[in-house]
C-alpha positions as CSV (number, residue, x, y, z in Angstrom):
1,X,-12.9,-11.3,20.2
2,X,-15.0,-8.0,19.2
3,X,-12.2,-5.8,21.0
4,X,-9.4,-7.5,19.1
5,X,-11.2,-6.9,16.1
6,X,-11.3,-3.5,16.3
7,X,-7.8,-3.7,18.1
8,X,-6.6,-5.4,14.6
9,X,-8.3,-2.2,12.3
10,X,-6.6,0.4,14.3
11,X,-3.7,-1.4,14.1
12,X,-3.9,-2.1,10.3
13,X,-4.9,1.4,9.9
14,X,-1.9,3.3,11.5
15,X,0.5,1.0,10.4
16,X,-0.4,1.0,7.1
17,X,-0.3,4.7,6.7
18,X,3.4,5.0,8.9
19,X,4.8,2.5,6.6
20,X,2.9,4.5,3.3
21,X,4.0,8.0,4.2
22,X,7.6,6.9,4.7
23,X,7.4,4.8,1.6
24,X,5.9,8.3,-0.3
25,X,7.9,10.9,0.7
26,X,11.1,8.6,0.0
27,X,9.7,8.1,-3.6
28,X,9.0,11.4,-4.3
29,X,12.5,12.5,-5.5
30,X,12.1,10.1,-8.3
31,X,9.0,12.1,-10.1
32,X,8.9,14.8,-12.1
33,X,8.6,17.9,-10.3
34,X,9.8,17.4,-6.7
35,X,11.4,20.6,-5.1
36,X,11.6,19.2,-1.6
37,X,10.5,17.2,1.1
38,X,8.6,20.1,2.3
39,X,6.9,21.1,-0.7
40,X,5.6,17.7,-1.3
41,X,4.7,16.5,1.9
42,X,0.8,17.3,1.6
43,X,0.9,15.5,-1.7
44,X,2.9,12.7,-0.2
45,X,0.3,12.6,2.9
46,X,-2.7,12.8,0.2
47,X,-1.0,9.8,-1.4
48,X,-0.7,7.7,1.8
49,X,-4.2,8.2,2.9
50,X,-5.9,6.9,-0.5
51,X,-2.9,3.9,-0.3
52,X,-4.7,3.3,3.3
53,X,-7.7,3.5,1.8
54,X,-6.8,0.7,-1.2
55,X,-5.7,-1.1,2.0
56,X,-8.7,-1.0,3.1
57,X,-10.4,-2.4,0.5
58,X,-7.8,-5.1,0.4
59,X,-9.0,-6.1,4.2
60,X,-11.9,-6.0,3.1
61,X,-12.0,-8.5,-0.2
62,X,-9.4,-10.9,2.6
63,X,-12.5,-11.2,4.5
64,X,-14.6,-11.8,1.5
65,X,-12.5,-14.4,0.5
66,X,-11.8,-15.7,4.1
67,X,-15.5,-15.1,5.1
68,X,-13.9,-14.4,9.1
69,X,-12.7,-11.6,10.7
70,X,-8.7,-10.8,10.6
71,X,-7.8,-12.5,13.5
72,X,-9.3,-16.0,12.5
73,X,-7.5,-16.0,9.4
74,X,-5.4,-18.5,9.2
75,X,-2.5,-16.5,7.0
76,X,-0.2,-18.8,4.7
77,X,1.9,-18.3,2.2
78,X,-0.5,-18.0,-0.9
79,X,-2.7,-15.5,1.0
80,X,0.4,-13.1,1.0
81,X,1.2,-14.2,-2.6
82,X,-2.1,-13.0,-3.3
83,X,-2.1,-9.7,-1.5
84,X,1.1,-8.7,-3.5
85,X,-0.6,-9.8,-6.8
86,X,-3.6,-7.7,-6.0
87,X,-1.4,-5.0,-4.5
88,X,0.7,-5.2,-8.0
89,X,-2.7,-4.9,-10.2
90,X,-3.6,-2.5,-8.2
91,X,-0.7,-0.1,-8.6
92,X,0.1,-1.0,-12.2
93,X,-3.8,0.2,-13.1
94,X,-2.8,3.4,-11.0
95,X,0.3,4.2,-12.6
96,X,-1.0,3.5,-15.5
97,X,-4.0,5.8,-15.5
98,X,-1.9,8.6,-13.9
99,X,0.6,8.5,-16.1
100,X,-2.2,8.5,-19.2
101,X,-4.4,11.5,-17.9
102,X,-1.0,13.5,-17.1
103,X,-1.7,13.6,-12.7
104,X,2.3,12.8,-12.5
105,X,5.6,11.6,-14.2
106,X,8.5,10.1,-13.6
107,X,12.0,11.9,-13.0
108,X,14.4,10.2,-15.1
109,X,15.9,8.3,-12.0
110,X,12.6,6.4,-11.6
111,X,13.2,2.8,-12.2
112,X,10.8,1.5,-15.0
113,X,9.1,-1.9,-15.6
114,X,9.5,-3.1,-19.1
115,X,6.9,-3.8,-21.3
116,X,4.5,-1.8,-18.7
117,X,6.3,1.5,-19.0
118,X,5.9,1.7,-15.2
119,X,7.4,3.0,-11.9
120,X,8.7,0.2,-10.0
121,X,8.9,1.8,-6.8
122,X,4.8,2.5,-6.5
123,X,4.9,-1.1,-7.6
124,X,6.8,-2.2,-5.2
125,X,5.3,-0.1,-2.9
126,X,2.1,-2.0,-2.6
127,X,3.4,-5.5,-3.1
128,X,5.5,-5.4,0.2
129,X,3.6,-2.8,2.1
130,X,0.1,-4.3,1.6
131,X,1.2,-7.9,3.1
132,X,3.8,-6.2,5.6
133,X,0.4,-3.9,7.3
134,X,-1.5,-7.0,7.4
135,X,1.0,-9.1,8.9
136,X,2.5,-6.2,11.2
137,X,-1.4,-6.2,12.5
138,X,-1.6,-9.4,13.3
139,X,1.0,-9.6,15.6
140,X,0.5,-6.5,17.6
141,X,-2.8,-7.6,18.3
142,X,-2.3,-11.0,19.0
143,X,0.9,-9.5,21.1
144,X,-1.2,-7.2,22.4
């Protein structure tokens, strides 16, 4: 079990950041700024590796809440309705706070949220991407 453990956090790891530097670097026209896939690619690769990061810590608060390892979770639906939620707080509280201490704006193509004044893209980013890493892990370990 120990080696699909750490089978599982490689896993969880690398997919998270191939689905998070696809998801940046296709977002990236929509914020004020953006010249080119080029010249954005090191801030699109500095973005993926803290979103792998709050991944991370979203592993680690499922194991909290689980108290097991990945692999003896027993996923249902609610746990991935929770992972979006968190995923949604924690990229509202992110947008938000970048957008108040001036790190980035939004292009006028960026799709806002009412009321919240937020990108929906980062949004969604981390709603479907957080659940999708864990789930993608899962199987390729188990498949493994």
């Amino acid at each position: 079990m120990k080696n699909f453990n750490v089978r599982y956090f490689f896993f969880f790891v690398v997919i998270s950041f191939i689905l998070n530097i696809i998801w940046e670097n296709l977002q990236a026209p929509f914020y004020a700024g953006f010249v080119s896939f080029f010249s954005h690619f090191s801030i699109c690769l500095k973005g993926a590796l803290g979103d792998v990061l709050i991944n991370l810590s979203a592993l680690l608060f499922m194991i909290l809440i689980k108290q097991a390892l990945p692999l003896k979770f027993k996923f249902n639906k609610s746990d991935f309705f929770i992972l979006a939620a968190l995923g949604f707080i924690i990229a509202a509280a992110i947008e938000k706070n970048a957008l108040f201490t001036g790190k980035w704006n939004y292009d006028s193509a960026m799709p806002l949220i009412p009321y919240l004044n937020i990108g929906l893209l980062p949004i969604l980013q981390m709603m479907f991407l957080l659940p999708l890493s864990f789930y993608l892990a899962r199987r390729l370990t188990i498949r493994g």
